[in-house]
C-alpha positions in Angstrom: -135.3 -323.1 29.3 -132.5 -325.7 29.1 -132.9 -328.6 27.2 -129.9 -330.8 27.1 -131.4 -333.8 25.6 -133.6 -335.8 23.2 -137.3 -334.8 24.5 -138.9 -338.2 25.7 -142.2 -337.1 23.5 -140.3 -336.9 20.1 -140.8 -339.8 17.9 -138.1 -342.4 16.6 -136.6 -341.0 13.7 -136.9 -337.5 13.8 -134.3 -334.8 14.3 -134.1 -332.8 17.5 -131.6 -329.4 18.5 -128.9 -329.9 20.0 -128.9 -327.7 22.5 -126.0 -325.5 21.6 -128.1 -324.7 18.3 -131.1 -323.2 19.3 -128.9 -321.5 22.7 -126.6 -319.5 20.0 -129.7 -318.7 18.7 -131.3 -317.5 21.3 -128.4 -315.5 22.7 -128.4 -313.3 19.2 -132.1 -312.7 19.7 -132.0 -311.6 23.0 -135.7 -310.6 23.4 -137.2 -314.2 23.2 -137.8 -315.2 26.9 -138.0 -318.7 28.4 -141.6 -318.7 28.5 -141.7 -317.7 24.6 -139.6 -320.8 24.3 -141.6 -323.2 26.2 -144.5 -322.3 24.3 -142.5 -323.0 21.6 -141.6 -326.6 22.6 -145.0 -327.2 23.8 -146.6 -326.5 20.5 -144.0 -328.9 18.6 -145.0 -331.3 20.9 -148.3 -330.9 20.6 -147.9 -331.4 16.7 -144.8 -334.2 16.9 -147.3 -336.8 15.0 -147.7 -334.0 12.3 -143.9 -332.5 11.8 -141.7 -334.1 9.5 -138.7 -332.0 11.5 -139.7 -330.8 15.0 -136.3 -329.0 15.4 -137.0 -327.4 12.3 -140.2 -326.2 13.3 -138.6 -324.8 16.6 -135.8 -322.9 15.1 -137.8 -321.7 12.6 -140.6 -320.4 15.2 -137.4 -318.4 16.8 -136.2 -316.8 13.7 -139.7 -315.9 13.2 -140.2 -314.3 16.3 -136.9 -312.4 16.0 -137.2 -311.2 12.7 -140.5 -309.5 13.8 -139.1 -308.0 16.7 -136.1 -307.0 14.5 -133.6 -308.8 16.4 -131.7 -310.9 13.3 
């Protein structure tokens, strides 16, 4: 669930986490798993072309999940 750096996939110019974010993040909202993550990144990915802020999208997709599970 680690990701240290700048995903080869992202375009020039827009914002990723650093890692440190999203992992404090995480560690509050201790019910989000690695695979809930992966998904995560795999569906900013799969919209990169379309997201003015990918990193945004992520962390916000987190919070989400959190909030729902009551976890924030």
């Amino acid at each position: 669930m680690r990701m240290q750096k700048r995903p080869d996939w992202l375009p020039d110019g827009k914002a990723w986490i650093v890692a440190s974010e999203w992992e404090a993040l995480a560690s509050e909202c201790q019910r989000i798993t690695g695979e809930e993550f992966e998904s995560i990144v795999r569906e900013a990915r799969q919209s990169r072309a379309n997201l003015k802020n990918p990193a945004g999208f992520v962390l916000a997709k987190i919070k989400k999940l959190a909030k729902e599970r009551g976890n924030t």
